[in-house]
N, C-alpha and C positions, 0 to 999 in steps of 0.2 A: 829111640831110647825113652824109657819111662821114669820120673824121676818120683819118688817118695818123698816129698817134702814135711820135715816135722819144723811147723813154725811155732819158733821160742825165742822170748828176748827177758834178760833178767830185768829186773825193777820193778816190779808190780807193787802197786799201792796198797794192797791187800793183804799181800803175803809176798814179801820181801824174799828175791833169789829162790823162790817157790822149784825153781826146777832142779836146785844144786840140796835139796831136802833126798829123803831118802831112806832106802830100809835095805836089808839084810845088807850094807857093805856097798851100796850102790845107791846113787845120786837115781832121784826121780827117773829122770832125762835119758840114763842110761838103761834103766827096765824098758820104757817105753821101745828105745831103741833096739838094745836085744830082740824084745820078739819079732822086730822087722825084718830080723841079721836072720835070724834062725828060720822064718817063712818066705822068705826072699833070697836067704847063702845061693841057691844055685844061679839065680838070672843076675845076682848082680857079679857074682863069678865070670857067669857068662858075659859080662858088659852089656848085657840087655837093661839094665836098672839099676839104679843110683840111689843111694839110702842120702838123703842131705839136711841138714837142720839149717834152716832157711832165718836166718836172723836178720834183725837192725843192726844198722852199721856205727855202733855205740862201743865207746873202749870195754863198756862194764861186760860184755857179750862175749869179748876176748876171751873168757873163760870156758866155755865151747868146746876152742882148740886143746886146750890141757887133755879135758874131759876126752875126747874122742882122737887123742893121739894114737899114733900106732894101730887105728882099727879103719876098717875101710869106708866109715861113717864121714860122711864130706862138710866140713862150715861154709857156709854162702852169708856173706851180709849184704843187704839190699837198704832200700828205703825203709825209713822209720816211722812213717805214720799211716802208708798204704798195703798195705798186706798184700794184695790181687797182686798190685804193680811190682813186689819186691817178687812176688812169685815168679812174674814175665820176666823179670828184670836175671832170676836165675835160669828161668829154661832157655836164655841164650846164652845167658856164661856157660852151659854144660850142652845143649842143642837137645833139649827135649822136645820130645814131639807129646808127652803125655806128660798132667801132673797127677799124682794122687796127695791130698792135702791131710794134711793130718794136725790135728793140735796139739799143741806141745799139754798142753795142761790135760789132755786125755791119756792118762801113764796105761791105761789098759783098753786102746783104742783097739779093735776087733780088725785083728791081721786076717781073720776069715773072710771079713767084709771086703778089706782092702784086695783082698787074693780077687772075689767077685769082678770087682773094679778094674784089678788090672785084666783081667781074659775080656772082658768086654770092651775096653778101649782099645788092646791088640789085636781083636779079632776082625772091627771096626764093625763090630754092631753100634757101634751110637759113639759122639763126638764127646757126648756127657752123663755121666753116670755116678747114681750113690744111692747106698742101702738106708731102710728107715725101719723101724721096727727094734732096734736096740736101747739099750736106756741112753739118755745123755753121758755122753763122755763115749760112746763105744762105734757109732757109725761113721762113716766116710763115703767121702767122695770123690770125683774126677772127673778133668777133661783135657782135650786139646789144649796146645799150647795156641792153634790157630781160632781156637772159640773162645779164649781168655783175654785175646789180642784185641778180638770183634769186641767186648764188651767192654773192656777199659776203656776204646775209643768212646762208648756210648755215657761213662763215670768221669770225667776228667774232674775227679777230687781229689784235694790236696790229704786229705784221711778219711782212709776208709778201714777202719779196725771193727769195732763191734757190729755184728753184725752185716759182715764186705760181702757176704754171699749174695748179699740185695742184688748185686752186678748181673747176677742172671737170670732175674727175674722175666719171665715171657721165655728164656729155653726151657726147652722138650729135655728131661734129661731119663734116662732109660732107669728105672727102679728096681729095686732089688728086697725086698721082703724079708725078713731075718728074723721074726718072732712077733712078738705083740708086748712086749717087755714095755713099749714105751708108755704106755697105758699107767703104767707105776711109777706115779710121780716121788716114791720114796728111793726109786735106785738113782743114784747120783755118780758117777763116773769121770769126776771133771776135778780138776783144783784148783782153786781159787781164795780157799777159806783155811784157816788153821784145823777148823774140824776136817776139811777134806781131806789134807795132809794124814790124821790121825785116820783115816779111813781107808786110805790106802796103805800107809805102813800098817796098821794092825791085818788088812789082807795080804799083803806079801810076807808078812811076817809067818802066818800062817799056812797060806797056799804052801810054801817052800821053793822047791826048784820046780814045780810043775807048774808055776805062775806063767815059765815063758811060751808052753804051747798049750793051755790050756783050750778046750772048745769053749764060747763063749756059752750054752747051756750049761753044761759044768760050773763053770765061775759064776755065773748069775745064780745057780740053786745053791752054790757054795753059801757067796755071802748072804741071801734069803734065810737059810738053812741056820748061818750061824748068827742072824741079827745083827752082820755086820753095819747093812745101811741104816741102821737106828744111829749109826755114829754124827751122820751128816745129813740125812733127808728133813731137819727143818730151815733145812739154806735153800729149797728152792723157790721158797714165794721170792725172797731178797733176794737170791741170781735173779730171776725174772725179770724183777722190778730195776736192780741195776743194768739189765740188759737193755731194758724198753729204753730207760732213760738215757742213755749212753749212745744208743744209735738212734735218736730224735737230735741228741745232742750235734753229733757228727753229720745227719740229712740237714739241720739249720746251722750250718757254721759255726 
């Protein structure tokens, strides 16, 4: 069983319930999801695969279950300050053998990449696998739920949030090539800022219904095309800069 993990937890310091924001009639949280319903309907149909928004186990989070009532979308709440470990801590409430990780604050995280991801963790070409070449906010990754287990034992942190991919550093992970997009430090794909918000709903607004299976060239010349990322590409020196700081922060206690 392969699990899709979308890790989301409300309260962000930046942008407050960031994932319950939202455009054409739907909460962030819910676009991102959809395109995973609609690239994924048959295997998790089949029970091969598990859509699940992997939360902290925080009363504010409860909100989740409202959100994804009635749809075949699963709430899992884990650990609150270790992201890797709340993952482990879900693929054995559900007994996954794969995760594919997704971030919540990526509303237009690239289900083509993740489609990549998943054939090659099932086929068992490689234990770990993820695409690079897309802008920020659109690549993913995955692995084993038995090569997540190995590198936890190697982190025993009490948090590991910005930055937790650190956990596997020294794994071989099998790469996937997707374009050269990432070269353009103006497309920004992530949310975290109030501009970003306004970057996203002014694209969904606009794409329409074809937002939810768009090909990732399409959507990238869209918004190039229509100057959308002039909305938000001067946040990425200060993402940067709150990145570095925040996982120095988290490696010294």
């Amino acid at each position: 069983m392969t699990g899709i993990l979308i890790l989301a937890r409300l309260g962000s310091s930046r942008l407050s319930n960031k994932h319950l924001l939202g455009a054409s009639g739907k909460t962030f949280i819910e676009h991102l999801a959809g395109r995973f319903l609609k690239e994924f309907g048959k295997e998790i149909n089949e029970e091969k695969c598990m859509l699940i928004i992997a939360s902290s186990d925080e009363p504010a989070n409860r909100k989740f279950e409202d959100i994804f009532r009635d749809t075949p979308v699963r709430v899992f709440y884990g650990n609150r300050h270790n992201i890797p470990l709340r993952q482990f801590e879900c693929a054995g409430r559900y007994k996954l053998d794969f995760i594919i990780s997704v971030d919540g604050d990526d509303i237009l995280c690239s289900v083509h990449a993740a489609r990549k991801i998943y054939e090659c963790l099932n086929t068992g070409q490689a234990p770990a696998a993820r695409t690079t070449g897309l802008p920020l906010g659109m690549n993913v990754s995955g692995y084993s739920s038995a090569l997540l287990r190995k590198n936890l034992e190697k982190h025993p942190s009490a948090r590991l949030e910005t930055g937790w991919g650190r956990i596997f550093s020294g794994e071989k992970f099998a790469e996937f090539r997707m374009g050269e997009y990432d070269r353009d430090r103006s497309l920004r794909f992530t949310l975290d800022y109030p501009a970003d918000a306004d970057f996203f709903r002014t694209l969904i607004y606009a794409a329409g219904e074809k937002i939810i299976d768009i090909p990732d060239d399409e959507l990238i010349k869209f918004v190039k095309d229509n100057h959308f990322n002039d909305i938000n590409k001067s946040l990425d020196e200060e993402y940067w800069k709150n990145f570095e700081r925040e996982t120095r922060e988290e490696k010294n206690g």
